[in-house]
GUDRENPA-425389 format. One line per field, with one value per residue: residue in one letter; residue number from 1; z negated, y, x of N, C-alpha, C in turn. Coordinates in nm, 2 decimals. Example, Ala and Ser with C-alpha at 12.3 -4.5 7.8 and 13.67 -1.06 7.14 Angstrom:
<rs>
r = c(a/s)
k = c(1/2)
n_zz = c(-0.78/-0.71)
n_yy = c(-0.57/-0.22)
n_xx = c(1.32/1.28)
ca_zz = c(-0.78/-0.71)
ca_yy = c(-0.45/-0.11)
ca_xx = c(1.23/1.37)
c_zz = c(-0.78/-0.79)
c_yy = c(-0.33/0.00)
c_xx = c(1.32/1.29)
</rs>
This chain:
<rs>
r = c(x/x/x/x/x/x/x/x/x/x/x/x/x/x/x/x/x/x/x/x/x/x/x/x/x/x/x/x/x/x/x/x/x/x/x/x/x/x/x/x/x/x/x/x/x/x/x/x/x/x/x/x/x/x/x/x/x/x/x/x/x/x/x/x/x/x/x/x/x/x/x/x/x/x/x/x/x/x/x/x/x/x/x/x/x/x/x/x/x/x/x/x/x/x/x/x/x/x/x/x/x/x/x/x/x/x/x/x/x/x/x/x/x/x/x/x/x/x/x/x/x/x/x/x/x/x/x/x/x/x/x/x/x/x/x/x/x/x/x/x/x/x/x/x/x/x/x/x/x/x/x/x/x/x/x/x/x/x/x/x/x/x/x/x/x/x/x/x/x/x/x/x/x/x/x/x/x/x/x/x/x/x/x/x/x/x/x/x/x/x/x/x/x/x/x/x/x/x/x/x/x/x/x/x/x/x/x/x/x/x/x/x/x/x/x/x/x/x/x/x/x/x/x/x/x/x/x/x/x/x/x/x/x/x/x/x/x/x/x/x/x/x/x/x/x/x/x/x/x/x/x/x/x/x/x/x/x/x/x/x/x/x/x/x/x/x/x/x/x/x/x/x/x/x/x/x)
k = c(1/2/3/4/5/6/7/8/9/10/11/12/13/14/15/16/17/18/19/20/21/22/23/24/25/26/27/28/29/30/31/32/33/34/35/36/37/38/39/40/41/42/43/44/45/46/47/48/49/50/51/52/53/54/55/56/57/58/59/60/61/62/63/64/65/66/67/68/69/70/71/72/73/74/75/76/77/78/79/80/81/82/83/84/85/86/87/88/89/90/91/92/93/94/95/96/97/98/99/100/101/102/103/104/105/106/107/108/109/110/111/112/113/114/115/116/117/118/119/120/121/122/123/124/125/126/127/128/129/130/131/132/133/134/135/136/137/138/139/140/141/142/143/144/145/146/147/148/149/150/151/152/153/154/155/156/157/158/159/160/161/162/163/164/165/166/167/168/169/170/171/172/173/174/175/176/177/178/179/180/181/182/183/184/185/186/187/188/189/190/191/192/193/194/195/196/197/198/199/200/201/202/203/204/205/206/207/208/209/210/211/212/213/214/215/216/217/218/219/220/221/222/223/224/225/226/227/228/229/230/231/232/233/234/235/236/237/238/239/240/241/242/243/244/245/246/247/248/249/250/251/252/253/254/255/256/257/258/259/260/261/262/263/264/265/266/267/268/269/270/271/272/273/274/275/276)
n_zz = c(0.00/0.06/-0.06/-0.03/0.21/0.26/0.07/0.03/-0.06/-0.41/-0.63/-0.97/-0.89/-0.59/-0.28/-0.20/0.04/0.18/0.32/0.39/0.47/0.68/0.82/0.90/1.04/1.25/1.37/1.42/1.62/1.81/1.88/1.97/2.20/2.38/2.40/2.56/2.78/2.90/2.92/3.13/3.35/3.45/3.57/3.76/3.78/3.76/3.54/3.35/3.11/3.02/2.98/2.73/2.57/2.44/2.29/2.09/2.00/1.88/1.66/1.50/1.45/1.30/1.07/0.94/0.94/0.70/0.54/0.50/0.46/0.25/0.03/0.06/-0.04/-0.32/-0.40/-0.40/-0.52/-0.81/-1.07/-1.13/-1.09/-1.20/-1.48/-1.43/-1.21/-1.02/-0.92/-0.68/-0.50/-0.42/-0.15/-0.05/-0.21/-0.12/-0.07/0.10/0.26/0.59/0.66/0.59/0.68/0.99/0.99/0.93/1.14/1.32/1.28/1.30/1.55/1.73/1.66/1.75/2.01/2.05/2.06/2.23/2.44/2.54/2.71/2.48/2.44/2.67/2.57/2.37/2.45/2.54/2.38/2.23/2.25/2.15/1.86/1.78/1.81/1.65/1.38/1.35/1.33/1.11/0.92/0.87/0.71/0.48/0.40/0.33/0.13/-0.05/-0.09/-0.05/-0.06/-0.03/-0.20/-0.45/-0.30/-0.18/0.03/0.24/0.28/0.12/-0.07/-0.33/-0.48/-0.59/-0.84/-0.97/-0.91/-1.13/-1.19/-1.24/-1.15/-0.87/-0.83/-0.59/-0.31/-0.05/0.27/0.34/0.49/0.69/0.83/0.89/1.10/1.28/1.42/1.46/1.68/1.88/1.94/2.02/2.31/2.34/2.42/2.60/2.77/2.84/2.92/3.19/3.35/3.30/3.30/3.24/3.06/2.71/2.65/2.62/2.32/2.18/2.19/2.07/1.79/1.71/1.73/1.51/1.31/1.32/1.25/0.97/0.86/0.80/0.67/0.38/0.35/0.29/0.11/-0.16/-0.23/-0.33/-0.35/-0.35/-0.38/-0.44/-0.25/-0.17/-0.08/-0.12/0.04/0.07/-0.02/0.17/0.38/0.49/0.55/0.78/0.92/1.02/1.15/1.38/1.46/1.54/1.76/1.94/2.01/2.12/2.33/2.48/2.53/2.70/2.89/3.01/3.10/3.25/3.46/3.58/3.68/3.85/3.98/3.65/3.60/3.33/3.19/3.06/2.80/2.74/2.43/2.46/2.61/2.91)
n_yy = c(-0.12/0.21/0.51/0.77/0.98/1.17/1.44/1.77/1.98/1.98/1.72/1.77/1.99/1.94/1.94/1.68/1.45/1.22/0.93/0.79/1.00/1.15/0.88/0.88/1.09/1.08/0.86/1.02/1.19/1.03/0.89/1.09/1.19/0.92/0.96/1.14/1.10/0.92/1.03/1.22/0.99/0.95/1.11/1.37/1.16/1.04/1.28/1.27/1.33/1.61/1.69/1.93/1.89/1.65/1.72/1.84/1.72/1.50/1.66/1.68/1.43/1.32/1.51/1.44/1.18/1.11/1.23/1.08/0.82/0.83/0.92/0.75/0.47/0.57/0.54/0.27/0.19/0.33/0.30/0.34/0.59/0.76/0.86/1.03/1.23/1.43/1.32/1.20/1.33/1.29/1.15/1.11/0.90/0.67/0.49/0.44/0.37/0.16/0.13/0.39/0.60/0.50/0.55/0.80/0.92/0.88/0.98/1.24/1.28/1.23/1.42/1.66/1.58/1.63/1.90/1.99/1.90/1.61/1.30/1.08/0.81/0.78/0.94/0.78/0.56/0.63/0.68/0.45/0.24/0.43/0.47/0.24/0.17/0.42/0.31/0.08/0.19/0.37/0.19/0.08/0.30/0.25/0.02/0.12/0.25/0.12/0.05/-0.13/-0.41/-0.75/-1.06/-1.27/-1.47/-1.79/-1.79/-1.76/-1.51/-1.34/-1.03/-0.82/-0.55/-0.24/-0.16/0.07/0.26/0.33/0.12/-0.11/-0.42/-0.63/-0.96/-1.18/-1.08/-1.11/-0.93/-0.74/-0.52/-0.51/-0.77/-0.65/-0.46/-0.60/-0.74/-0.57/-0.44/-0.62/-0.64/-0.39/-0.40/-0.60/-0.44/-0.22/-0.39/-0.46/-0.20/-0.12/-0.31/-0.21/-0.21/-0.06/0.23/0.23/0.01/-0.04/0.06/-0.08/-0.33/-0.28/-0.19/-0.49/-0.59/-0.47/-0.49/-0.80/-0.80/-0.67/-0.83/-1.02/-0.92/-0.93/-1.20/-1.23/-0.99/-1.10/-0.97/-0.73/-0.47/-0.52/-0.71/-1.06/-1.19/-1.38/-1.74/-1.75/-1.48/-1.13/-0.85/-0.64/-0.82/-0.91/-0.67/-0.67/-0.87/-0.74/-0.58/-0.69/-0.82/-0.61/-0.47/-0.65/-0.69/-0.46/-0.47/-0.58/-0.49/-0.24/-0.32/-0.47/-0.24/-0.07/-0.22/-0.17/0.04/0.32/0.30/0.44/0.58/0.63/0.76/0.74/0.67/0.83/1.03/1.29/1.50/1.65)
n_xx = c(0.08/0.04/-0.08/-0.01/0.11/0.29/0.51/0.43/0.65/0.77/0.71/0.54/0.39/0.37/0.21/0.01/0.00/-0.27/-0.25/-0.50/-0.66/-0.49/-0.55/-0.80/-0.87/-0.70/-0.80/-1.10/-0.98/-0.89/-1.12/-1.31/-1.18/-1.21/-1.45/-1.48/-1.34/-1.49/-1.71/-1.60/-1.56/-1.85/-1.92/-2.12/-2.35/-2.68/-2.82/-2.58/-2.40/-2.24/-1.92/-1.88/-2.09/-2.04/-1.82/-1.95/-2.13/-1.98/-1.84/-2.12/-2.14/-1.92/-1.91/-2.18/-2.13/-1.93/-2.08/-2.30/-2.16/-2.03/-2.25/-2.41/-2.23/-2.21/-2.44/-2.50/-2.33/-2.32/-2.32/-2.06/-2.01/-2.19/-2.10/-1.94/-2.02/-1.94/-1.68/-1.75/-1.69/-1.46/-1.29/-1.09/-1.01/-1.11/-1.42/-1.63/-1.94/-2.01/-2.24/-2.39/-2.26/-2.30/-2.58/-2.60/-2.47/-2.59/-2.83/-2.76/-2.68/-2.91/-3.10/-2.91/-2.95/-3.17/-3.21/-3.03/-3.18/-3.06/-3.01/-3.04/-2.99/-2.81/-2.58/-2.49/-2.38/-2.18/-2.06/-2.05/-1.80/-1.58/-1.69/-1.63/-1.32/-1.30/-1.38/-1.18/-0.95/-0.97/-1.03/-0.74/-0.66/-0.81/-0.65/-0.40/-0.50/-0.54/-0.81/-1.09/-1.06/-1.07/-1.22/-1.04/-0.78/-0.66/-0.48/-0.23/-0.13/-0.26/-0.30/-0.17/-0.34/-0.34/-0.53/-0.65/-0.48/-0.32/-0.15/-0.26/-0.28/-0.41/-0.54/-0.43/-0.55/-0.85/-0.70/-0.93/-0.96/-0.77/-0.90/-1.12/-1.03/-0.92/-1.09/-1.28/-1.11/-1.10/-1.39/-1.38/-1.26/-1.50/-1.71/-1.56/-1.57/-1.85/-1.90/-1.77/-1.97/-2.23/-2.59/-2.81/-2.91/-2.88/-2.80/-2.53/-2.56/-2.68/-2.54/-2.34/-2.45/-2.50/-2.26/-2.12/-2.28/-2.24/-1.98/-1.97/-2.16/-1.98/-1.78/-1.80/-1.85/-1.59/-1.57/-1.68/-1.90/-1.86/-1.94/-2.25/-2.54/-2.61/-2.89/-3.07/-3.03/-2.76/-2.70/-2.63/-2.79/-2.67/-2.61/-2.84/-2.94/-2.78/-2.83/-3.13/-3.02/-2.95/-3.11/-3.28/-3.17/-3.13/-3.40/-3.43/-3.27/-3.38/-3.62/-3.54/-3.34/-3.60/-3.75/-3.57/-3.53/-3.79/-3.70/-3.57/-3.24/-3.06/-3.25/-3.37/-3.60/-3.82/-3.79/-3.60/-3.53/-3.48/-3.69/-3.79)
ca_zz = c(0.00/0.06/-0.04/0.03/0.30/0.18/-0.01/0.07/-0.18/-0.52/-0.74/-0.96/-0.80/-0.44/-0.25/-0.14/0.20/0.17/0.44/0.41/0.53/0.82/0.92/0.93/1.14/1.37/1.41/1.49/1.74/1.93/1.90/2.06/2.32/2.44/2.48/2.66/2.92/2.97/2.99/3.28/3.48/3.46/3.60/3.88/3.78/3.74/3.41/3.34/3.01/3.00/2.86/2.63/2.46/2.37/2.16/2.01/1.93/1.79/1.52/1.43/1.40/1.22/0.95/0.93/0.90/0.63/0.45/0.44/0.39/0.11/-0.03/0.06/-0.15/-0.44/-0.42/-0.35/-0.66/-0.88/-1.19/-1.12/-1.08/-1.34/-1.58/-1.34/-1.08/-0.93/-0.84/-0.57/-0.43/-0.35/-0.04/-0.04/-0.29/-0.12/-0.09/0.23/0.34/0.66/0.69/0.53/0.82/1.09/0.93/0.90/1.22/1.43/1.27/1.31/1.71/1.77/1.62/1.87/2.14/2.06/2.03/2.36/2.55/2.66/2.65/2.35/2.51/2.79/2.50/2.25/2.55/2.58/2.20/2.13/2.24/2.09/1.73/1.70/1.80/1.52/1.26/1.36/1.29/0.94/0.83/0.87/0.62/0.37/0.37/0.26/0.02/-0.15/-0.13/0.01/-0.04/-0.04/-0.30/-0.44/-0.24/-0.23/0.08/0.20/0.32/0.02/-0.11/-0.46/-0.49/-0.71/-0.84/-1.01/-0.89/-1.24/-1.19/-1.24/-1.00/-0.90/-0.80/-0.48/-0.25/0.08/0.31/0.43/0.57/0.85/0.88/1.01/1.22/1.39/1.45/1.53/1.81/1.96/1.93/2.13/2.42/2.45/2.43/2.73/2.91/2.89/3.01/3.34/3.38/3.26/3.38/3.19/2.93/2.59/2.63/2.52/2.19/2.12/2.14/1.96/1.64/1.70/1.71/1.41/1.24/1.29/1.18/0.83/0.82/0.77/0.57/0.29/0.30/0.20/-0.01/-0.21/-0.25/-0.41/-0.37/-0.33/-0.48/-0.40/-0.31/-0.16/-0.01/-0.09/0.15/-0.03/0.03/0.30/0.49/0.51/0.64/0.89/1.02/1.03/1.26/1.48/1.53/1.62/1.83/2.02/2.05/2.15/2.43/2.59/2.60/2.75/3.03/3.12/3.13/3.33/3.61/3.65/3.67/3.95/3.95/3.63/3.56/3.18/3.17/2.97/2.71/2.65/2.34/2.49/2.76/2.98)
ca_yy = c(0.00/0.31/0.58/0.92/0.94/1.23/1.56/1.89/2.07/1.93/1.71/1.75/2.07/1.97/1.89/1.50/1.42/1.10/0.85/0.77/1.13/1.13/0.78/0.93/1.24/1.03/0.77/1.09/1.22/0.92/0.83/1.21/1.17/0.82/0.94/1.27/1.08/0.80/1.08/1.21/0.87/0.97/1.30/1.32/1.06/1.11/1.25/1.29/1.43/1.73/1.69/1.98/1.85/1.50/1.77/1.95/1.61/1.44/1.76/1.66/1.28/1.35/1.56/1.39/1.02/1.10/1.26/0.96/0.71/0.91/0.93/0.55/0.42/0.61/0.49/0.17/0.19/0.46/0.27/0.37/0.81/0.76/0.95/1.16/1.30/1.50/1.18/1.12/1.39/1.27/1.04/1.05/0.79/0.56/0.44/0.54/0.28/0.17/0.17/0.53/0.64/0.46/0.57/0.96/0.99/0.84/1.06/1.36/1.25/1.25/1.61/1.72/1.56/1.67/2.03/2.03/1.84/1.52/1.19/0.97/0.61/0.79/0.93/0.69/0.44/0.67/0.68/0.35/0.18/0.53/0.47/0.07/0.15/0.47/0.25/0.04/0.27/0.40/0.05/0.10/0.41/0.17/-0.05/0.17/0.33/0.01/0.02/-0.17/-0.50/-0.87/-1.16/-1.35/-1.58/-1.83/-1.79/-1.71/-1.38/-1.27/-0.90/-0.76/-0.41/-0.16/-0.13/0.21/0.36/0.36/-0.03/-0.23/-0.51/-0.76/-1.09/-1.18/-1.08/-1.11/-0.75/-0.73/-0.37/-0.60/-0.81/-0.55/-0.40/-0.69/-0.77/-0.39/-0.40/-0.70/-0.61/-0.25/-0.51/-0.66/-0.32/-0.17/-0.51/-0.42/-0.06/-0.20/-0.37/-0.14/-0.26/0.01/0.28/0.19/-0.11/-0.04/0.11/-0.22/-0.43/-0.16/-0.25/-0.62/-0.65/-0.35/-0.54/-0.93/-0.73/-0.63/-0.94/-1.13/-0.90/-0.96/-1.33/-1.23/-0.98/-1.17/-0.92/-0.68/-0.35/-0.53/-0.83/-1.18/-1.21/-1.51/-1.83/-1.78/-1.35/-1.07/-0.74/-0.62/-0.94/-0.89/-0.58/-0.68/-0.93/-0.69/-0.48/-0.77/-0.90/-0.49/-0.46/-0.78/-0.66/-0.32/-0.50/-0.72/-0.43/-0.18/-0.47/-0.46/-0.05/-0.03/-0.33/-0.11/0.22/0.33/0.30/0.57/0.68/0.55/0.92/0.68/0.58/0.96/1.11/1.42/1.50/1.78)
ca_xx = c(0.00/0.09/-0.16/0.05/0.17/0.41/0.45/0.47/0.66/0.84/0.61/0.40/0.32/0.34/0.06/0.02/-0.06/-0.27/-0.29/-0.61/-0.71/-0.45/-0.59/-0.95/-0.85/-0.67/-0.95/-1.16/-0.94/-0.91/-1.29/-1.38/-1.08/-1.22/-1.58/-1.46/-1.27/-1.55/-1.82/-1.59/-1.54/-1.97/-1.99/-2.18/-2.42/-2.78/-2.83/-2.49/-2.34/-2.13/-1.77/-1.88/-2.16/-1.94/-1.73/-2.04/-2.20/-1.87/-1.83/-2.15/-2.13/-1.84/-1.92/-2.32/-2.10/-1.84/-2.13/-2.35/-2.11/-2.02/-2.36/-2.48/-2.16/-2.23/-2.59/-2.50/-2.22/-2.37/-2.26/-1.90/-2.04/-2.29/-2.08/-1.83/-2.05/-1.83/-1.60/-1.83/-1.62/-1.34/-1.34/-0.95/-0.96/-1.16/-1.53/-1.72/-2.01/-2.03/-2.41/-2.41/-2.13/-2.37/-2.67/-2.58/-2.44/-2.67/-2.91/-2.74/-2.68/-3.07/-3.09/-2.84/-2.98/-3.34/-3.18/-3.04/-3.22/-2.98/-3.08/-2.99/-2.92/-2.67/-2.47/-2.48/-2.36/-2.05/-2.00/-2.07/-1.68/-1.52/-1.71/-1.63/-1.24/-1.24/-1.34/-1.11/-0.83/-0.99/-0.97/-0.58/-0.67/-0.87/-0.54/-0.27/-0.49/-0.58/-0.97/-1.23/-1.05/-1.13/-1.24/-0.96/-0.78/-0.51/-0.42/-0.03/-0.12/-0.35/-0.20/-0.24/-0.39/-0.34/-0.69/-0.71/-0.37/-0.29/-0.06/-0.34/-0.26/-0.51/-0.50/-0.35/-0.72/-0.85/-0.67/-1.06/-0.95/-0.73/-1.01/-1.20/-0.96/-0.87/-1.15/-1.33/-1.07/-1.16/-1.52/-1.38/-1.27/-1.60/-1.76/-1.52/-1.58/-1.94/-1.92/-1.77/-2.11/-2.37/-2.71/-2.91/-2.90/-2.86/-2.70/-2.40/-2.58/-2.78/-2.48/-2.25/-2.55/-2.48/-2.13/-2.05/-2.37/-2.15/-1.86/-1.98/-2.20/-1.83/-1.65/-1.93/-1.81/-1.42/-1.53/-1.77/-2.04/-1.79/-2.05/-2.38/-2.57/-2.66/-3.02/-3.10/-2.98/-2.60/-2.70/-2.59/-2.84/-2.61/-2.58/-2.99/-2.96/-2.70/-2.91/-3.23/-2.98/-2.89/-3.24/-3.37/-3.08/-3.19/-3.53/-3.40/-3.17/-3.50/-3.68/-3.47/-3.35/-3.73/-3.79/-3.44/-3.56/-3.89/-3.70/-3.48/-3.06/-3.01/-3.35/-3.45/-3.64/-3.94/-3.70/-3.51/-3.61/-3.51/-3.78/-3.73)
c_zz = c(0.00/0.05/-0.02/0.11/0.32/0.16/0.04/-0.08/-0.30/-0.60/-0.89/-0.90/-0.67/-0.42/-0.15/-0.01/0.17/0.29/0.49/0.52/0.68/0.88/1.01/1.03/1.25/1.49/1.47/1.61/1.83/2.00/2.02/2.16/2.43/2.46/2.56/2.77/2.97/3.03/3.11/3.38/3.52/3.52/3.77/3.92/3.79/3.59/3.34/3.24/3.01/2.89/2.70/2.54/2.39/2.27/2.04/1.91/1.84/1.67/1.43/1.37/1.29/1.05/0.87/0.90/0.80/0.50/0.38/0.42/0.28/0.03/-0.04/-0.07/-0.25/-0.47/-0.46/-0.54/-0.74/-1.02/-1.22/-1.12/-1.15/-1.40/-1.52/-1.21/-0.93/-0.88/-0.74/-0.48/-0.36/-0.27/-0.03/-0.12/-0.24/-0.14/-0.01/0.28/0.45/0.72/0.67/0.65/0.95/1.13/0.99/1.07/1.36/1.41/1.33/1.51/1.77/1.75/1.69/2.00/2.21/2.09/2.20/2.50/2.66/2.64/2.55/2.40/2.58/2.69/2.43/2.33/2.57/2.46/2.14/2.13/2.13/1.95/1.69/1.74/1.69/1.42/1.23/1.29/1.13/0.88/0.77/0.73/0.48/0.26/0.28/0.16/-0.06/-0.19/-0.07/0.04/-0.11/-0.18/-0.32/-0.39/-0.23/-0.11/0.10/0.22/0.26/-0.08/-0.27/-0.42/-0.58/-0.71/-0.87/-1.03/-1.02/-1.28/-1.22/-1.15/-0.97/-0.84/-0.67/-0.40/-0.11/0.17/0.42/0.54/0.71/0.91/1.01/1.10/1.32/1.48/1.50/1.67/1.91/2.01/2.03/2.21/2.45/2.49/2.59/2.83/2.99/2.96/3.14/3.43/3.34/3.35/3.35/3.10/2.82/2.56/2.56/2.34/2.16/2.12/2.04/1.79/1.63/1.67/1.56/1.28/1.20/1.20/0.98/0.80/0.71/0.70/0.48/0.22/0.20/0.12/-0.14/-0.29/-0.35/-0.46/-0.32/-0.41/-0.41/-0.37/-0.30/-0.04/0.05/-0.02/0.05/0.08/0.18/0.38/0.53/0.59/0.76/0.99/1.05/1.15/1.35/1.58/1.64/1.66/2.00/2.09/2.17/2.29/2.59/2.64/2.70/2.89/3.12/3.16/3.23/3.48/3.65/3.68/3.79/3.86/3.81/3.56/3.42/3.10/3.03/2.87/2.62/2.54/2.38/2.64/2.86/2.99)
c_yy = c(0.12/0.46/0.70/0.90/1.03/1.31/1.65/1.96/1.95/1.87/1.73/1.86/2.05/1.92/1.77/1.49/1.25/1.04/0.82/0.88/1.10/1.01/0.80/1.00/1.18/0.92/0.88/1.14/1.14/0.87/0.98/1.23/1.02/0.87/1.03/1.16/0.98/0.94/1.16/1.16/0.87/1.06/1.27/1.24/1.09/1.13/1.27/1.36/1.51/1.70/1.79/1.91/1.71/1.56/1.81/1.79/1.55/1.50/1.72/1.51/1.28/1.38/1.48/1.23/1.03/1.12/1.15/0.83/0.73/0.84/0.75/0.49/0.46/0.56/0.36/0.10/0.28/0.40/0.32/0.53/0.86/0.93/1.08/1.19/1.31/1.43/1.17/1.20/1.38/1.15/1.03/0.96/0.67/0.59/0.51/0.40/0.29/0.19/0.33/0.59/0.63/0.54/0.74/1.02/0.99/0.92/1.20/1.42/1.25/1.38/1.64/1.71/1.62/1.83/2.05/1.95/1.72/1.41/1.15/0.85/0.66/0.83/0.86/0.56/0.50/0.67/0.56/0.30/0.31/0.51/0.36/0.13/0.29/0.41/0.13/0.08/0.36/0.31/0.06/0.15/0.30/0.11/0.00/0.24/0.22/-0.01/-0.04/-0.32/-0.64/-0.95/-1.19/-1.43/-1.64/-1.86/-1.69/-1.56/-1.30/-1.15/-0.83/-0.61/-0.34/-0.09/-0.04/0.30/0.37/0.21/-0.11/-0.29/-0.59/-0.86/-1.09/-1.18/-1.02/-0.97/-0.78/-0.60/-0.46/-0.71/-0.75/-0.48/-0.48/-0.70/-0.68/-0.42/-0.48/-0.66/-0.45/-0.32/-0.51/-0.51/-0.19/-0.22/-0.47/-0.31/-0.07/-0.20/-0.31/-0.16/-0.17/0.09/0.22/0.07/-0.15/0.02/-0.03/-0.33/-0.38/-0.21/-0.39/-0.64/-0.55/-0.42/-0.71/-0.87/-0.73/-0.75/-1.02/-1.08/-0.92/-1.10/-1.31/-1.11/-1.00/-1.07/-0.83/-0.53/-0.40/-0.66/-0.91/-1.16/-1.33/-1.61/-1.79/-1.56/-1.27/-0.94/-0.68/-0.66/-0.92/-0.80/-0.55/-0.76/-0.88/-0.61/-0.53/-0.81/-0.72/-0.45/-0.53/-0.72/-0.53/-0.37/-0.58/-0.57/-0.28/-0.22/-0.45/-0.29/-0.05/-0.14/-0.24/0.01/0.22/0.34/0.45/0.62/0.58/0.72/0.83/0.65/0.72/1.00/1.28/1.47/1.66/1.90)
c_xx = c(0.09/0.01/-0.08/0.12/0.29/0.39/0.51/0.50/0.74/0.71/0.66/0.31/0.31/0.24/0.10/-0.07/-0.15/-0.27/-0.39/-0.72/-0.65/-0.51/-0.72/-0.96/-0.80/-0.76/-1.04/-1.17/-0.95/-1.07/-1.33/-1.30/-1.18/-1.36/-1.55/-1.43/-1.37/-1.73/-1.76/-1.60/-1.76/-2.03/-2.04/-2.31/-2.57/-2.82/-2.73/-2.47/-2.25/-2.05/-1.81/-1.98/-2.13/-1.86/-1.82/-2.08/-2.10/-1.86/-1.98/-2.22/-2.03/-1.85/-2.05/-2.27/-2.02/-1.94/-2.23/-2.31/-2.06/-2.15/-2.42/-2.36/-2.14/-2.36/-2.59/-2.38/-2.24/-2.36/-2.09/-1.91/-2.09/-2.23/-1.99/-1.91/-1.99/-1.72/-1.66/-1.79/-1.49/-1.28/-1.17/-0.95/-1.03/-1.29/-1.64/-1.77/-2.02/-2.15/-2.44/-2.37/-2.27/-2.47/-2.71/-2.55/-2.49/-2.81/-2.88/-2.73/-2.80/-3.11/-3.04/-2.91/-3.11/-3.35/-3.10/-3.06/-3.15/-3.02/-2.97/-2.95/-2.79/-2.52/-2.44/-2.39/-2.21/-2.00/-1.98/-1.87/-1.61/-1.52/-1.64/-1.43/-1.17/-1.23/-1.27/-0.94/-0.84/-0.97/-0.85/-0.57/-0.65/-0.73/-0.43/-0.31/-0.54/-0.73/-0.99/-1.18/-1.11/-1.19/-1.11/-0.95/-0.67/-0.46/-0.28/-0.08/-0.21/-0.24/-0.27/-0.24/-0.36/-0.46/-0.75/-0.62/-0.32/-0.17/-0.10/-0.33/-0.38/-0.48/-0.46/-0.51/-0.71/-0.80/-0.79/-1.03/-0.88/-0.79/-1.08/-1.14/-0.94/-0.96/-1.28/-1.25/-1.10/-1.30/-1.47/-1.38/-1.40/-1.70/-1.67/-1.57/-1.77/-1.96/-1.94/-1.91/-2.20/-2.49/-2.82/-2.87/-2.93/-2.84/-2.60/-2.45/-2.63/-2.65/-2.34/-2.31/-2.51/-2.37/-2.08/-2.14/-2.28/-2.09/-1.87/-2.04/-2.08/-1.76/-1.71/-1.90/-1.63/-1.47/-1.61/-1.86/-1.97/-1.90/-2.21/-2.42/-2.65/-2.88/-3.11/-3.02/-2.81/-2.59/-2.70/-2.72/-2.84/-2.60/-2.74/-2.96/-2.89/-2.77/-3.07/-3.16/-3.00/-3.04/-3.34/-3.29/-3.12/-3.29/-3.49/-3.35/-3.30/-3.56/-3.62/-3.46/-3.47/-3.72/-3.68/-3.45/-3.68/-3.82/-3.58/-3.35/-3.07/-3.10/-3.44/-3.52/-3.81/-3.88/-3.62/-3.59/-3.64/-3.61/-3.70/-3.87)
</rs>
């Protein structure tokens, strides 16, 4: 682990760069770099999104995902903020839901869209590979700052944590953060591979929910239900609601498929939220 990534200045007064932060900012940049350049290879199209509104929208996926993954894992862990509130402030230390992130910023992406009038499936189709290879690269973050890791396990490549930066170690436990990277980036792959092949708007959003929805499904297993609770048959809360994604994802994918075989090359104008 390595949570600072270095200091400015002489400690204890300097000020500590963490890693976690630069991993975030870098994940951002890349994520709002990769949808710019894919809503370019689009220009032209029918319907077409404007490079600018991919920056406008990103600032406020951005700020609308940090805040509700914030807010969901204090919700979600609100035994640990109880008494210190104001902890719930400080995301450099760790503890940003993925659902919250998803949640927040997919809300705040509909707001935009409704506000200037673009459709919702066309961007969300250029956002979707961009989102799944930032949190990819946050994971990295997770890692070096020692949160968001696994169950104990006795495999060779199980890493102790320092559990409250203070040299509490813990047992040798699953590095779930490179779980999910690994396996985010894979999951970008199949998400390029599809682009390629686009057959319809919101495609790429509906299997963006499925594969970000597997993803968390599985880290749930290594980290044995570390921020959520069992509810039934062995499925922790989260694992429910991962497979509530997958199945209205699904749905989402059948009916789309049909509306996009009745509609001409382009034209999913029955489907925009944003009308004209």
């Amino acid at each position: 682990m390595h949570p600072i990534l270095f200091r400015i200045g002489a400690a204890p007064g300097g000020y500590a760069v963490h890693t976690f932060g630069v991993m975030m900012m870098l994940a951002f940049a890349v994520g709002i770099w990769r949808a710019v350049a894919a809503a370019r290879r689009q220009k032209g199209e029918p319907g077409d999104v404007p490079v600018d509104a991919i920056l406008d929208a990103g600032t406020w996926m951005i700020l609308a995902g940090i805040a509700g993954a914030r807010l969901m894992f204090i919700i979600v862990d609100w035994s640990s903020y109880r008494d210190h509130p104001l902890s719930g402030l400080e995301i450099w230390n760790g503890g940003l839901s993925f659902h919250g992130a998803l949640f927040g910023g997919l809300l705040a992406l509909i707001v935009f869209c409704l506000i200037r009038r673009i459709s919702i499936l066309k961007i969300t189709d250029l956002f979707a590979p961009s989102v799944m290879l930032s949190y990819a690269i946050g994971r990295i973050g997770c890692f070096f700052n020692g949160c968001c890791y696994g169950a104990p396990t006795t495999m060779p490549w199980g890493i102790r944590f320092n559990e409250d930066g203070q040299g509490h170690w813990t047992v040798p436990s699953h590095p779930t953060q490179m779980y999910s990277t690994i396996l985010s980036l894979i999951f970008f792959g199949v998400l390029v591979w599809l682009e390629r092949r686009k057959a319809f708007d919101g495609q790429l959003l509906c299997w963006y929910i499925i594969l970000s929805a597997t993803e968390r499904f599985l880290m749930e297993i290594w980290r044995g239900g570390v921020t959520s609770t069992v509810v039934a048959w062995g499925l922790t809360d989260v694992q429910f609601l991962c497979l509530s994604m997958i199945a209205l994802a699904g749905v989402g994918l059948a009916v789309l498929r049909r509306v996009g075989r009745r509609s001409s090359p382009g034209n999913t104008a029955a489907l925009e939220v944003a009308g004209h």
